[in-house]
Backbone as CSV, one residue per row, in Angstrom:
resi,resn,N_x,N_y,N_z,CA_x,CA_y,CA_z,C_x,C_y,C_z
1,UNK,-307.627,121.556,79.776,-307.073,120.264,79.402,-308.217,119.440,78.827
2,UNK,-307.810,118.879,77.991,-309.007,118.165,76.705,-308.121,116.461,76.792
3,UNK,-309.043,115.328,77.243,-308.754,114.044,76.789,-309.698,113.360,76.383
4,UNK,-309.530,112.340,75.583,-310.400,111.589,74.877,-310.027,110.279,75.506
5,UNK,-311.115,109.465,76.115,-310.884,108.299,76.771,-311.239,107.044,76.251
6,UNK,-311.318,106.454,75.986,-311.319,104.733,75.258,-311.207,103.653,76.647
7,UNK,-312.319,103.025,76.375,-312.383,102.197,77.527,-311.432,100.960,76.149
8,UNK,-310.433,100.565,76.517,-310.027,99.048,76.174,-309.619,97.448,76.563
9,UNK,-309.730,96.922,75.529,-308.967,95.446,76.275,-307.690,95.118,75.880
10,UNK,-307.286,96.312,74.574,-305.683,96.387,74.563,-305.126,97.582,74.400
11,UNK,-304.254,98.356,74.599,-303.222,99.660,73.660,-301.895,99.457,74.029
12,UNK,-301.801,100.457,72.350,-300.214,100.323,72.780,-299.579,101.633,71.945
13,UNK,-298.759,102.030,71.858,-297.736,102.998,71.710,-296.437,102.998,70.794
14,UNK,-295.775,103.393,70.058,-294.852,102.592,69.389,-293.901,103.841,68.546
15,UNK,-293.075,103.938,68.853,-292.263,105.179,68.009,-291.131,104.470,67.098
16,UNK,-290.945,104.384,65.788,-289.959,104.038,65.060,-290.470,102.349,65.164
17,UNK,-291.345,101.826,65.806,-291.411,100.831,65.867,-291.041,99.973,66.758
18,UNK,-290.838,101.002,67.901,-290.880,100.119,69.036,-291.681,100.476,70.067
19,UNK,-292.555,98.945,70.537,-293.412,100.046,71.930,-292.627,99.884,72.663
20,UNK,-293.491,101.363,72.860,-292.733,102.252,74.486,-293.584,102.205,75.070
21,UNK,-294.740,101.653,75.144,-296.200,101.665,76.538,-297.346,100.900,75.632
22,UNK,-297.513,99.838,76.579,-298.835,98.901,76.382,-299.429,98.713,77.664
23,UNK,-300.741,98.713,77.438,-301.997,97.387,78.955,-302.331,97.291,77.962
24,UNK,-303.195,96.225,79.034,-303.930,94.964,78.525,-305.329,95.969,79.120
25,UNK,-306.383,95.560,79.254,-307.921,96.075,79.745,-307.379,96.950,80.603
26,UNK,-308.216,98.468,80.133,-307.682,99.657,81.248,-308.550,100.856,80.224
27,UNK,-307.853,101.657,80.060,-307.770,103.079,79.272,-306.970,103.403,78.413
28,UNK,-307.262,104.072,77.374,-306.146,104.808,76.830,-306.773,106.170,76.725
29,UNK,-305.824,107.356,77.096,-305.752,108.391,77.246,-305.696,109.313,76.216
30,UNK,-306.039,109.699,75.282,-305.421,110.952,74.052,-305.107,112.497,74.592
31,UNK,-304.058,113.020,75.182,-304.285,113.833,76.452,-303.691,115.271,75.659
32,UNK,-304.374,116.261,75.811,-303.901,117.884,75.227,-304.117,119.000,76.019
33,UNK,-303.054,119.697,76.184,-302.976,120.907,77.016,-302.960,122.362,76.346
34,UNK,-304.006,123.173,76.782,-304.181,124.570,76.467,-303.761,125.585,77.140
35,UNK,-303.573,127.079,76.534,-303.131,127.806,77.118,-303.349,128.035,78.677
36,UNK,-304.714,128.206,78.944,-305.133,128.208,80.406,-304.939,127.594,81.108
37,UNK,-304.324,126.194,80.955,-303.861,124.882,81.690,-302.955,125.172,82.709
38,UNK,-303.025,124.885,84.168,-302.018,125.321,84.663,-301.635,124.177,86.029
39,UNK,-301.023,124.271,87.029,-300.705,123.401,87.954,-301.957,122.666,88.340
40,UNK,-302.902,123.328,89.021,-304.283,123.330,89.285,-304.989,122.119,88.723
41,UNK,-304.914,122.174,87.327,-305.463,121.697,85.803,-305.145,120.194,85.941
42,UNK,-303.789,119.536,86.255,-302.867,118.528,86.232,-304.178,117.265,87.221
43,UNK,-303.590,117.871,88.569,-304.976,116.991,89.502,-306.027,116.804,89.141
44,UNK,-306.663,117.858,88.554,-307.963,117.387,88.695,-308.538,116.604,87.435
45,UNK,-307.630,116.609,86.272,-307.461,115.745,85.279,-307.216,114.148,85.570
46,UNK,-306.123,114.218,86.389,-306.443,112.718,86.730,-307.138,111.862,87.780
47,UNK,-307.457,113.167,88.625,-308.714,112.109,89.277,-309.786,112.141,88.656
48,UNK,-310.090,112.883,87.824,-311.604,112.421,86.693,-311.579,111.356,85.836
49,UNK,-309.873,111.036,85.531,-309.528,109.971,84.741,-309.829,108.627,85.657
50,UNK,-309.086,108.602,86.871,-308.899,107.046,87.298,-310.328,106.831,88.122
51,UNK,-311.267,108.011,88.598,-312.437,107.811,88.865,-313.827,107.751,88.377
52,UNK,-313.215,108.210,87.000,-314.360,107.897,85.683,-315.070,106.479,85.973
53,UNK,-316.304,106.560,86.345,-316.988,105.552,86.318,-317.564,104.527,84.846
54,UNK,-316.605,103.933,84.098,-316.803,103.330,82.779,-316.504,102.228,82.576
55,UNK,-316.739,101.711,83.743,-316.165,99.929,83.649,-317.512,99.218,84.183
56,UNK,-317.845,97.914,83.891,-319.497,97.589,84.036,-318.919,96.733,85.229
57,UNK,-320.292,96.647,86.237,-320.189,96.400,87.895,-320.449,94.767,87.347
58,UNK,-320.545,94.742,88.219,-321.522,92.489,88.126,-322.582,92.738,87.923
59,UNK,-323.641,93.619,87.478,-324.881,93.469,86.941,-324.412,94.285,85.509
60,UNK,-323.513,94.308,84.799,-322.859,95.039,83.683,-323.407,96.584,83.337
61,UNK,-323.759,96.971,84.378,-323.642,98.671,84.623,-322.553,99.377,84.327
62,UNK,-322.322,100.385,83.452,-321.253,101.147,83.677,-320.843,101.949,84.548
63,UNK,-320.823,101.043,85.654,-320.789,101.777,87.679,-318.916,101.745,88.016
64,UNK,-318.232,101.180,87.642,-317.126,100.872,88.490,-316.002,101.995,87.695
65,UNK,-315.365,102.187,88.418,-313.619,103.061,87.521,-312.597,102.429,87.494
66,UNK,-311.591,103.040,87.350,-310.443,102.416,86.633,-309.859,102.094,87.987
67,UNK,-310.002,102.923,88.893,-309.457,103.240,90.364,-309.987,101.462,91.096
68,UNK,-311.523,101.373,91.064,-312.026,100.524,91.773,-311.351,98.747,91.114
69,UNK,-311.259,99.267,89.564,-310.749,97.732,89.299,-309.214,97.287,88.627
70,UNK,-308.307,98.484,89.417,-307.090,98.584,89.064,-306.404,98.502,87.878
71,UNK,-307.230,99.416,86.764,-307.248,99.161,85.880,-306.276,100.049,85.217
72,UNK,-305.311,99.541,84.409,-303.820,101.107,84.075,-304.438,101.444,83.269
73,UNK,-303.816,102.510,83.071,-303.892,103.210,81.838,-302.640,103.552,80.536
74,UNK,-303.256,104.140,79.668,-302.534,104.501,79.027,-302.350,105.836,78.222
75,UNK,-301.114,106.838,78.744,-301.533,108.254,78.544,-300.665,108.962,77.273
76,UNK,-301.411,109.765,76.154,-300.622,109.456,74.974,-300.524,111.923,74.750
77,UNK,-299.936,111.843,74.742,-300.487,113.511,74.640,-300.491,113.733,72.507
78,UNK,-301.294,114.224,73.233,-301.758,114.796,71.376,-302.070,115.962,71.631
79,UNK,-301.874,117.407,70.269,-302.087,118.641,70.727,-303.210,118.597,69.926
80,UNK,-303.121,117.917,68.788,-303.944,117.947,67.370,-305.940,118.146,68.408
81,UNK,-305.814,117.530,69.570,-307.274,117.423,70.427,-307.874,119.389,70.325
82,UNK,-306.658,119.959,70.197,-306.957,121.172,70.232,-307.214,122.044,69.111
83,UNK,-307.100,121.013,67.554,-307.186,121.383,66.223,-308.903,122.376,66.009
84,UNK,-308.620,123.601,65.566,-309.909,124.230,65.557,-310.020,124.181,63.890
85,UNK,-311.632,123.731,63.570,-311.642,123.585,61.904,-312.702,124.278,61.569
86,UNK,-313.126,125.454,62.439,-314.182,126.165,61.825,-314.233,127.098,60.638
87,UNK,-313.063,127.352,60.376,-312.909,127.703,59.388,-311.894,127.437,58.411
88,UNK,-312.300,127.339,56.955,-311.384,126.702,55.882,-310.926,124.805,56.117
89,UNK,-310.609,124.535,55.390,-309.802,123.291,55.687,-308.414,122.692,56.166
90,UNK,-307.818,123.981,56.617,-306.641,123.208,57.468,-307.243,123.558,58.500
91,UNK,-306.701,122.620,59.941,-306.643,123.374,61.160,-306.250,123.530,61.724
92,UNK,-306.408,124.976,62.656,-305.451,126.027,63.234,-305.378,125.450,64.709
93,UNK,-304.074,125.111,65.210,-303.157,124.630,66.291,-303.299,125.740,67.153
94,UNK,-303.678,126.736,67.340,-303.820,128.113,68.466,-303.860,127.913,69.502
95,UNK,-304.766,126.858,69.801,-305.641,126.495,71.240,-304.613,125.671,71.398
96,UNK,-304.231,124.688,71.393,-303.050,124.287,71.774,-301.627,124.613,72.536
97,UNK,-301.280,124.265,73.808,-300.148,124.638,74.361,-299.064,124.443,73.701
98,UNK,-298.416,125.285,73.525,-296.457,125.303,72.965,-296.328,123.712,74.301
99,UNK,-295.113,122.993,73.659,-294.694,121.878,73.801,-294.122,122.255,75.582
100,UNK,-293.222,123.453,75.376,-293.032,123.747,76.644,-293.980,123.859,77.830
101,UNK,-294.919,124.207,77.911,-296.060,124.525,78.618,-297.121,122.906,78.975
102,UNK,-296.981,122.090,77.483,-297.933,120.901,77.853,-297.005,119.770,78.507
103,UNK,-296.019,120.017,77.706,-295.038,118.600,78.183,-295.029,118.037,80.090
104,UNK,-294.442,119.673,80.927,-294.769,119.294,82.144,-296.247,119.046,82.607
105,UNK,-297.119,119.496,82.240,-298.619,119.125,82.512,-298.967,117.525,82.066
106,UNK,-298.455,117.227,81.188,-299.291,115.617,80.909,-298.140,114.973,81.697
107,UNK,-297.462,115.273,82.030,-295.949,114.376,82.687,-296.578,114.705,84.340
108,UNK,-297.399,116.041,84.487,-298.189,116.169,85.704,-299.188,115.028,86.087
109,UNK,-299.712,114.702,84.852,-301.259,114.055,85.241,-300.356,112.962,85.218
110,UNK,-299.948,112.525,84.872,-299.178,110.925,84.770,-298.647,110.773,86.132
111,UNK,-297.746,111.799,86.728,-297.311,111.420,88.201,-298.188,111.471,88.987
112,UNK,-299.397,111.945,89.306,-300.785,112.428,90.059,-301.673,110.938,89.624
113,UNK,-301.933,110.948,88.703,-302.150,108.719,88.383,-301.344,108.121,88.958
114,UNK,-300.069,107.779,89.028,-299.152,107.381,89.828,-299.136,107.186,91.121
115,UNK,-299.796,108.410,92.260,-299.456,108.390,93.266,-301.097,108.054,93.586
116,UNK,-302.083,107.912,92.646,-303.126,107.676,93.216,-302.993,105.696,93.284
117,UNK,-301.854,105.612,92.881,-301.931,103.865,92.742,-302.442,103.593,91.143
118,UNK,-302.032,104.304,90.047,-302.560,103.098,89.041,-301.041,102.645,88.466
119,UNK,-301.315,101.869,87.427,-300.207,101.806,86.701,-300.600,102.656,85.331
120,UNK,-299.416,103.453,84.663,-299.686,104.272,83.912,-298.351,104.104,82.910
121,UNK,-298.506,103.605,81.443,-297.441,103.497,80.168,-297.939,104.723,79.593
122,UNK,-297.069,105.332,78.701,-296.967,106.020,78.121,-296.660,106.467,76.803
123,UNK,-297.131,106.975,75.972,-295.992,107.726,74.923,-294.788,108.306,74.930
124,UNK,-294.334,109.405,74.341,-292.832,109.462,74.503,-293.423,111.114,73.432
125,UNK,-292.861,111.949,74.831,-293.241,113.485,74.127,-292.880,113.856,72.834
126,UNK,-293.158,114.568,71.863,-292.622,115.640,70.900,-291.707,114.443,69.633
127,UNK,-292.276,113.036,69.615,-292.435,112.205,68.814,-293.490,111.578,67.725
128,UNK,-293.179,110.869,66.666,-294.534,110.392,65.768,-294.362,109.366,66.388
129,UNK,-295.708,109.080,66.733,-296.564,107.575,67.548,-297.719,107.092,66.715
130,UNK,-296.980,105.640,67.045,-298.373,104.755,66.466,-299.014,104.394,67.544
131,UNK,-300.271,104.694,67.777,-301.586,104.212,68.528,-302.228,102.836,68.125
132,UNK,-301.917,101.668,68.738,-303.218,100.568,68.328,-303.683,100.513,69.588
133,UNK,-305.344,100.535,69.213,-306.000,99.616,70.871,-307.148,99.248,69.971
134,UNK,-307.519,98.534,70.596,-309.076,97.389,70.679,-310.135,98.556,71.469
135,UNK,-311.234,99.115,71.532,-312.122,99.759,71.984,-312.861,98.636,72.846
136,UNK,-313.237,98.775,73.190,-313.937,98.014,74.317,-315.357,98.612,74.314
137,UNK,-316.197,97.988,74.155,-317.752,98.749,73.904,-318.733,98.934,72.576
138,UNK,-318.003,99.905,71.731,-317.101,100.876,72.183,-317.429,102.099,73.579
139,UNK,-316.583,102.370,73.871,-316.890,103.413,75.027,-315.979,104.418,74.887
140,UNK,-316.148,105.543,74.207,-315.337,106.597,74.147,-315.690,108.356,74.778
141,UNK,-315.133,108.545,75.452,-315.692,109.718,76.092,-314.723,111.045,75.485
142,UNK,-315.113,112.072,75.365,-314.967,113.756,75.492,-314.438,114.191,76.981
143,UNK,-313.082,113.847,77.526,-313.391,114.875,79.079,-312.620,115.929,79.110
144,UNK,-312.973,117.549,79.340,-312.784,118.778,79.472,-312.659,118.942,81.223
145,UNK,-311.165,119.270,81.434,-311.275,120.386,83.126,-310.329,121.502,83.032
């Protein structure tokens, strides 16, 4: 499982033009599931998410998480995270889970955020989404489990 994290002070979500998931200061999520991804995969994805230490303490350290300052999130699944371009100029979707296989996994990490206490909006599966957020920082992370 591959997400790309954005520390922000806004996102939002929007299919046809309507949002379907906004916060205000939190996260936004870009979330993609691979073949190897499996039950296992789901947990430990989102406690790296809501315990990611990327929020600055009172001496503006990047010490605190999303967990410590109740901060939601926002979880968007994209497969494209799994786009391989090493060769030629299109790129090849392989690494990427069939829709069947990712759909319950990011709908995993979202209920597993959930029960850890955050608040968590969303995208809306196997739809075109518009993404706006404000970056915050910027602070953008790479996280692989």
């Amino acid at each position: 499982m591959r997400a790309v994290v954005q520390r922000v002070t806004k996102a939002s979500v929007s299919v046809e033009d309507a949002v379907v998931g906004s916060i205000g200061p939190g996260l936004c999520v870009l979330l993609a599931v691979t073949h190897t991804d499996g039950e296992a995969t789901a947990p430990r994805m989102a406690d790296k998410l809501w315990n990611l230490r990327i929020f600055d303490d009172a001496a503006g350290v990047m010490n605190t998480s999303a967990a410590q300052q109740d901060a939601p999130l926002l979880v968007v699944s994209q497969f494209t995270l799994y786009g391989d371009t090493a060769r030629g100029r299109r790129p090849s979707w392989l690494a990427a889970a069939r829709p069947e296989q990712a759909e319950p996994l990011v709908e995993a990490v979202v209920a597993h955020l959930r029960d850890f206490g955050a608040t968590v909006a969303t995208g809306r599966f196997r739809t075109d989404m518009a993404v706006a957020l404000v970056n915050d920082g910027p602070v953008t992370l790479i996280l692989e489990v």
